[in-house]
C-alpha positions as CSV (number, residue, x, y, z in Angstrom):
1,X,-4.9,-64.1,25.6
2,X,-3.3,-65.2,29.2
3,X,0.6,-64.3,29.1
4,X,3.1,-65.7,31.8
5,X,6.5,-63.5,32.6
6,X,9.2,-65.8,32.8
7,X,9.7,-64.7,36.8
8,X,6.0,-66.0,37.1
9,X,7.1,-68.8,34.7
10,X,9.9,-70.0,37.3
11,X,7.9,-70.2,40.1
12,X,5.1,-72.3,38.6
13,X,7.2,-74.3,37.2
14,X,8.8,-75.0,40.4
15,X,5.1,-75.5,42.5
16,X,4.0,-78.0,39.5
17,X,7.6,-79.7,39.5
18,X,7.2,-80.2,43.3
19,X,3.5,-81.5,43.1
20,X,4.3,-83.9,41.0
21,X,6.9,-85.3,42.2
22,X,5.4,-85.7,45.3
23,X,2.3,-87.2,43.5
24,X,3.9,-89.5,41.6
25,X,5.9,-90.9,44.5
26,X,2.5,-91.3,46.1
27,X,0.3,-92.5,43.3
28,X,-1.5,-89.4,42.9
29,X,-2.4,-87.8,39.4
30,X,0.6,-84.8,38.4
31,X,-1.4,-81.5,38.4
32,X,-1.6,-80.6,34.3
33,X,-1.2,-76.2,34.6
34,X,-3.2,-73.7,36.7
35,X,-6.9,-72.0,36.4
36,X,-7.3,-68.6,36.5
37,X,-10.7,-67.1,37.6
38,X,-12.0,-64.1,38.9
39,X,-14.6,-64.5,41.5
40,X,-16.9,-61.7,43.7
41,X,-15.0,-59.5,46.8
42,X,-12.1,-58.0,47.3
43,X,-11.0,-54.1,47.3
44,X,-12.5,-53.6,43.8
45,X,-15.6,-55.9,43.9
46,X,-13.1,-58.9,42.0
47,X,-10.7,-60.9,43.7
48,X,-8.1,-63.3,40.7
49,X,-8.4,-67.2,42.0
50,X,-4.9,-68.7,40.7
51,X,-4.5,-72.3,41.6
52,X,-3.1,-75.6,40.2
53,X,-5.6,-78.0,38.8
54,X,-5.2,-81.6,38.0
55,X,-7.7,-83.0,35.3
56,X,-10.2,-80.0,33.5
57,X,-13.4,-81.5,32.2
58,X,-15.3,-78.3,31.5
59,X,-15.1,-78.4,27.3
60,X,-15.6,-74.7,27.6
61,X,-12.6,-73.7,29.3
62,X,-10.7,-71.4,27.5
63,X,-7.1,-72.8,27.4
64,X,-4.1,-71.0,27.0
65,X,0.0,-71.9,26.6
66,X,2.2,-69.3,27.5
67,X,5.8,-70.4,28.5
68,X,5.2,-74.1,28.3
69,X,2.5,-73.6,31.1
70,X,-1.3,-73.9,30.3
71,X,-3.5,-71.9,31.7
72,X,-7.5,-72.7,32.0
73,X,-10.0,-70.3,32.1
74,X,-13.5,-70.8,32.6
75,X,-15.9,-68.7,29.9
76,X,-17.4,-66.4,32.7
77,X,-13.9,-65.3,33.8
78,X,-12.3,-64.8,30.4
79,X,-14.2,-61.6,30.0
80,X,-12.4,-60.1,32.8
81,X,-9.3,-61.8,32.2
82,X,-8.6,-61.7,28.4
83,X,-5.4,-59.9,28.2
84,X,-3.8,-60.4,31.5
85,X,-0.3,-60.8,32.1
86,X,0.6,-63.6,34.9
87,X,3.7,-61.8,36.8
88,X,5.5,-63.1,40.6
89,X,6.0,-61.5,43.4
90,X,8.5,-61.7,45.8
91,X,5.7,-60.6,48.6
92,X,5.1,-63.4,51.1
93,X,1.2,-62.5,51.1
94,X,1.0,-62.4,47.4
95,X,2.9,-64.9,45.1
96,X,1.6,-64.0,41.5
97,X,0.6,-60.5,40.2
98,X,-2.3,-60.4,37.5
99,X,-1.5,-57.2,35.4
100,X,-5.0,-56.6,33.5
C-alpha cells in the first residue's frame, strides 16, 4: 500500500491541476496521477522516480488511491515500495519525501 500526506496531497494536486489546465487549453491529454518507481543509483544503491503520467497501459501496474490521487507502480518497484508514505518537502532540490 502507497499512502499520500495531505501536504504531499496539496502539492500534487496543484502540479496535476496546472497540467491540465494547460493541456486542455492546448489539446493535449490531462495527466491521470503519478508513477512511483525505484530505479538503480543514488547514496544507497536506489534512487525513488516520482513523476506524472498521462495514459498507463502496463496491466500490471499496481494502482493505488490515496487522497483522491492514484498512484501507479510497476511490479518490479512495488517490492521496494509497498508501504511507503508519499510526504512534501518544502526543500527547493527535493519536492516529495518517500518515507519507506
Amino acid at each position: 500500500m502507497i499512502t499520500i500526506t495531505e501536504k504531499a496531497r496539496l502539492r500534487i494536486k496543484q502540479i496535476l491541476d496546472t497540467s491540465n489546465l494547460h493541456n486542455k487549453n492546448n489539446g493535449l491529454p490531462e495527466m491521470i496521477g503519478f508513477r512511483l518507481a525505484v530505479k538503480a543509483g543514488g547514496c544507497h544503491g536506489l534512487r525513488y522516480e516520482f513523476y506524472p503520467i498521462y495514459f498507463c497501459d502496463n496491466k500490471y501496474d499496481e494502482i493505488f488511491e490515496s487522497n483522491g490521487i492514484k498512484i501507479y507502480v510497476d511490479k518490479k518497484s512495488f517490492a521496494v515500495v509497498d508501504g511507503t508514505e508519499i510526504d512534501h518537502s518544502n526543500n527547493l532540490l527535493e519536492d516529495f519525501i518517500f518515507n519507506n
